[in-house]
N, C-alpha and C positions, 0 to 999 in steps of 0.2 A: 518416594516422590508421590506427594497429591494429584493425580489428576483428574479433570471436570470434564463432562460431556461436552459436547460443541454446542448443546442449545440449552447447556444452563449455567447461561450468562449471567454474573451476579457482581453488581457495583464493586469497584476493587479500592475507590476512597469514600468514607463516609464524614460524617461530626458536621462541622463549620465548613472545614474547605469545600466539601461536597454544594452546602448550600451555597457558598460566593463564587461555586463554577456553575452552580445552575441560574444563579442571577444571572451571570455574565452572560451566557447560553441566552437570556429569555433578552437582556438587551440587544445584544447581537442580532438577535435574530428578529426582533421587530412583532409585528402582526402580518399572519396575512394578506395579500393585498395584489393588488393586478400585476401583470406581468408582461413585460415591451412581446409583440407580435413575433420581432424576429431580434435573434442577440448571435451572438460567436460562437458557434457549436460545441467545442470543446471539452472537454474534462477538466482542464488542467486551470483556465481558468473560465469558461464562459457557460452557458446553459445547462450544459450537459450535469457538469460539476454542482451547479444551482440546483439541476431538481435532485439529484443527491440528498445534496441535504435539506430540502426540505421532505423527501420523503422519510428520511430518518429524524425526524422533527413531527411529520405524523407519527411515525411508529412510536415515541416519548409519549408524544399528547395528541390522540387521535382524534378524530370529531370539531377541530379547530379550522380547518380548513387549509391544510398544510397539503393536503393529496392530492388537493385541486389545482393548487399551486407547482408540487412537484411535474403533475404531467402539463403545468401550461409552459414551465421552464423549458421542457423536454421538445415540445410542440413550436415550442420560438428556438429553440438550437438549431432543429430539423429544420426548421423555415432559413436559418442561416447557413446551413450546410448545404441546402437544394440553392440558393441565392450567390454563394459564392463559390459554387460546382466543384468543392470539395474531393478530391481523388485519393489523399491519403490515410492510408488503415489503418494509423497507430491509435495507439491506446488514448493520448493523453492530447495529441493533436490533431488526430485528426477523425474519419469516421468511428474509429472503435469505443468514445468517448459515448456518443449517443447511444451505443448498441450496448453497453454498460450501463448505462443508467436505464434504457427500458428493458433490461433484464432483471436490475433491481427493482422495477418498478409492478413486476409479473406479468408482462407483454411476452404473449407464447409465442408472439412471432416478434421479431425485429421490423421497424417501420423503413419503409423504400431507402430511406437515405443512407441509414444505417446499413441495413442489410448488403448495400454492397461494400464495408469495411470490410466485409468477412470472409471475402474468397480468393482463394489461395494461398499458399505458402512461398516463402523467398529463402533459399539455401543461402544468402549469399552474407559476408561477416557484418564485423562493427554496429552501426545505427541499426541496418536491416535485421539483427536479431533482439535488441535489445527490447527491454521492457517499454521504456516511453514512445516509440516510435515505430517498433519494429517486431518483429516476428514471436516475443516472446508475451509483446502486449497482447498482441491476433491471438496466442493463444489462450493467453490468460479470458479471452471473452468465451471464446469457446469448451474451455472448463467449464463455464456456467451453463452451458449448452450444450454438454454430453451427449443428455439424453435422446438430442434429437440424432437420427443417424447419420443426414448429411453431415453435422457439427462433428459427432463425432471422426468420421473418417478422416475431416480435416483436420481435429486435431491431433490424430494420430499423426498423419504427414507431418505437421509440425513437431513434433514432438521426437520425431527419428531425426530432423532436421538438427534439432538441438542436441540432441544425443552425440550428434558429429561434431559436433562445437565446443565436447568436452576434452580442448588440446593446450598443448602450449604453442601459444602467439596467437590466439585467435582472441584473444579478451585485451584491450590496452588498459580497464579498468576490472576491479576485482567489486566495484558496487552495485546495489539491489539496481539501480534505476539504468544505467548505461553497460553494466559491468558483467560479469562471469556471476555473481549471485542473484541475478534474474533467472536468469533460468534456470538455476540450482534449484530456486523454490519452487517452480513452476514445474519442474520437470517430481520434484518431493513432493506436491499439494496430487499430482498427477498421480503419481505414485500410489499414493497412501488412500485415494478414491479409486482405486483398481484400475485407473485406464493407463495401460501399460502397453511400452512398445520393445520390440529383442533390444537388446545393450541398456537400456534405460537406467536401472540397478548399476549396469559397471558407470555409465556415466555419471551417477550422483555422486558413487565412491572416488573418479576421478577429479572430479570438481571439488570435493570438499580436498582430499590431496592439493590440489594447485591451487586453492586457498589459503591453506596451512602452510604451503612452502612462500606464500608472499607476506608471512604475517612476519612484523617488522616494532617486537614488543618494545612499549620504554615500562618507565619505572612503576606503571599504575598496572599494567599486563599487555593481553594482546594488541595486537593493533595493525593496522592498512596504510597504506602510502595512496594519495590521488592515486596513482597508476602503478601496472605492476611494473615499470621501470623509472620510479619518479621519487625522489626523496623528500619530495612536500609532505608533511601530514595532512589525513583528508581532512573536512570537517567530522565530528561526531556527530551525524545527521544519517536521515532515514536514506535517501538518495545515492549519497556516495562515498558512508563512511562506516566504521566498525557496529553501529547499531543494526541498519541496513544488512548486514554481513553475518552479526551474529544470529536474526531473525531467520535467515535462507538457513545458516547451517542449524540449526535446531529444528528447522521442519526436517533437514536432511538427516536429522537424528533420529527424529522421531519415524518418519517414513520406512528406516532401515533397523528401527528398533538398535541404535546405536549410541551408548553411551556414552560413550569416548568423546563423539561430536556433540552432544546434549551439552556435556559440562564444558566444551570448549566455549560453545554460545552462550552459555552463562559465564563462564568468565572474562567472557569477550563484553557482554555490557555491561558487566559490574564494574569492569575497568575503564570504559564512557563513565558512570557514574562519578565514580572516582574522582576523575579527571578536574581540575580546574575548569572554570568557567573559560579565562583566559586561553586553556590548553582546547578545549572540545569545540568551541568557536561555533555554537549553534544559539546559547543563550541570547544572543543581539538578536533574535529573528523569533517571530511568533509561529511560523507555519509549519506542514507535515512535511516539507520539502528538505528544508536547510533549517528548518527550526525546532522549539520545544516542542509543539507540537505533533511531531514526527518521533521524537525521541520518548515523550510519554505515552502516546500507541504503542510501539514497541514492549515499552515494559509493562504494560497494560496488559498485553498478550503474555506478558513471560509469567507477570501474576497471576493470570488465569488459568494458564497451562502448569505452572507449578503449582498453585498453592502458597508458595513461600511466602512468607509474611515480608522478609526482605524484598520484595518486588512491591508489597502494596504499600511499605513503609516508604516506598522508591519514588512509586507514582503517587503517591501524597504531597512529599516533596515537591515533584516537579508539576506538580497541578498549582501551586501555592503559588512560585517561581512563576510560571506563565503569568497568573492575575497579579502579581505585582511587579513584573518587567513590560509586560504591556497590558494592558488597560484599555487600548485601544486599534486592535489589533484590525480591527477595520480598514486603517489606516494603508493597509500590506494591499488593498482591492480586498472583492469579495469572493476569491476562487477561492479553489478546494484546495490545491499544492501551496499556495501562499501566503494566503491571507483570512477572512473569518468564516470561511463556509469548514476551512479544514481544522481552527482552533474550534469551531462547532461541536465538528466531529468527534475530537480527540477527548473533549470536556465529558459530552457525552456516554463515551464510549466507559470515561473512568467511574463515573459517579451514575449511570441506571443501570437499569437491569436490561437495557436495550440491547443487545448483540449487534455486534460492529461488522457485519456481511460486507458492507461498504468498501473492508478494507482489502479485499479480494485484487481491488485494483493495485494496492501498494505491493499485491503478495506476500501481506502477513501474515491472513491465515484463509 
C-alpha cells in the first residue's frame, strides 16, 4: 500500500476535468467583495462556513483578497452569534461553528463568542454526543486545540466520555454525522495524534465490532441501514451512509495499524461506487451533506491515503458527474453542508495541491 505524508497534498484529478472544475470553482466563487456586518453564525450554512471557504480560496490564490474576506465573514457570524445570544456548542449550529473556522483561520485564541462554544463536556446520549450538535463536535474543535492545556484537558474529558458510549443501544444510527462513526473517527484521529485516554484503544476496537455487526450487505458489498434497527437503505452520502462509515472505519484502521478494518473501508466504498445511481440516492444532490460532493471528498481522501489509482480513476468520475448533474449548484444556498461553498470545497480539494484541513470538520481526516 502507497502511502503520503499528511502535508504532501497532491491533485488527485488532473487533464480537462481538472480545468472544468476549476472554472466552475472560479464562477462559483465570484471576486472578492464586501461582506453584510452581521449574517447567521453557523457552519452548516451561514458565516462561519463562508469564511471557510473563502480562506481556502486564499490558500488556491493568495493575494486576491480572499483573506480579507474570510475574516470579514468570520467577524459578521460573531456579530450574529453575540446578536442572537447564541448558547449552543455544536459544531455545525451553533458556537463551535465560529471557533472552527477561527482556528482554521490561525486565531491563537478563539474570539468571545466562540470561545464560550467550548466549555464543558455533556455525558449524556443521542444528539448530546453526536458530531453535528453534540459532544463529538466540542471535540472535534478542541483536537485542533490540543496544544493549549486548557483545550487539552477538556478534551481529554471528552474523549473518556465517548469511550463510554462504545455500547450497544447507545447509537440509534451507525452514521459519521448523527451516528456511532462520529466518534469512531474522532476518538481514531485522537488516537493516531497521541492524545490518548485509558480504554480509548478497546473502544475503537469495540465500535468498529458494532459496526460490522449492523452491516446489512446487498449485491454490490457492504452496507448500513438509516438506523441500527431500521430496514431502510441509508442514502450513500457522507452524513448518514456507507461513505461516511467506511471513512471512520479506515481512520480506525489506520489508527490501530489494522488491516482487516483498512480493507473493510475500502470495500465499503467501492461498493457506494458501484452502486447504481438510482441505488445510492446521493446523485440528485450537489452538496457534502447528502450529496456528490460529500461522496467525492471521501474518495479523494482514500486516493490520497492509498495511492490506488482506482480511487483517482473514482474521483475523476465523480468530479465529471457533479459539473454535468449540476451546473448550478448555487442554486442548494451558499453553505458549506449543502450548497456551493461545500461543492467549492470538494472541487478544490480533487484537482490543487491545496490540502483540505477544512475537512477536519466532516472528520475525514
Amino acid at each position: 500500500m502507497v502511502r503520503t505524508g499528511p502535508d504532501a497534498w497532491t491533485p488527485v484529478v488532473s487533464g480537462p476535468i481538472a480545468v472544468a472544475a476549476l472554472e466552475r470553482v472560479a464562477l462559483l466563487a465570484g471576486r472578492p467583495r464586501a461582506t453584510p456586518r452581521r449574517v447567521r453564525h453557523d457552519l452548516g450554512g451561514g458565516g462561519a462556513g463562508l469564511a471557510v471557504v473563502c480562506r481556502q480560496l486564499h490558500r488556491w490564490r493568495p493575494g486576491q483578497g480572499w483573506h480579507a474576506m474570510a475574516e470579514s465573514w468570520l467577524a459578521a457570524a460573531e456579530a450574529g452569534a453575540d446578536r442572537s445570544r447564541v448558547g449552543a456548542r455544536g459544531l455545525f449550529g451553533g458556537l463551535g461553528g465560529p471557533l472552527f473556522a477561527a482556528w482554521l483561520l490561525g486565531h491563537e485564541r478563539p474570539t468571545a463568542a466562540a470561545a464560550a462554544g467550548r466549555s464543558g463536556v455533556d455525558p449524556r446520549g443521542g444528539r448530546e454526543l453526536d458530531l453535528i450538535s453534540g459532544l463529538t463536535g466540542t471535540c472535534t474543535n478542541l483536537l485542533g486545540r490540543a496544544a493549549e492545556p486548557a483545550a487539552e484537558a477538556e478534551l481529554r474529558a471528552g474523549l473518556a466520555v465517548l469511550c463510554r458510549s462504545a455500547e450497544p443501544g447507545v447509537w440509534a444510527a451507525p452514521g459519521l454525522a448523527h451516528g456511532m462513526a462520529g466518534p469512531l473517527a474522532l476518538l481514531s484521529l485522537a488516537y493516531a495524534a497521541d492524545v490518548r485516554v485509558g480504554g480509548q484503544r478497546a473502544a475503537i476496537e469495540r465500535m468498529v465490532g458494532l459496526l460490522g455487526a449492523h452491516r446489512q450487505d446487498d449485491a454490490w458489498g457492504p452496507d448500513w441501514r438509516a438506523g441500527t434497527a431500521d430496514a431502510r437503505p441509508a442514502h450513500g452520502s457522507w452524513c448518514a451512509g456507507a461513505p461516511g462509515i467506511a471513512r471512520a472505519l479506515w481512520l480506525a484502521g489506520d489508527a490501530l495499524e489494522d488491516d482487516a478494518t483498512r480493507a473493510l473501508a475500502v470495500d465499503a466504498l467501492a461498493a457506494v461506487l458501484a452502486r447504481p445511481a438510482r441505488r445510492r440516492l446521493v446523485d440528485r444532490a450537489p452538496g457534502l451533506c447528502h450529496g456528490l460532493a460529500g461522496l467525492l471528498q471521501i474518495t479523494v481522501r482514500f486516493a490520497h491515503d492509498t495511492g490506488d489509482p482506482m480511487w483517482h480513476a473514482a474521483a475523476a468520475g465523480l468530479t465529471e458527474e457533479l459539473l454535468v448533474r449540476h451546473p448550478t449548484p448555487a442554486d442548494a444556498g451558499p453553505g458549506l453542508l449543502e450548497g456551493a461553498a461545500g461543492v467549492i470545497l470538494a472541487l478544490l480539494a480533487a484537482t490543487t495541491a491545496t490540502s483540505p484541513d477544512w475537512d477536519r470538520a466532516l472528520l475525514l481526516g
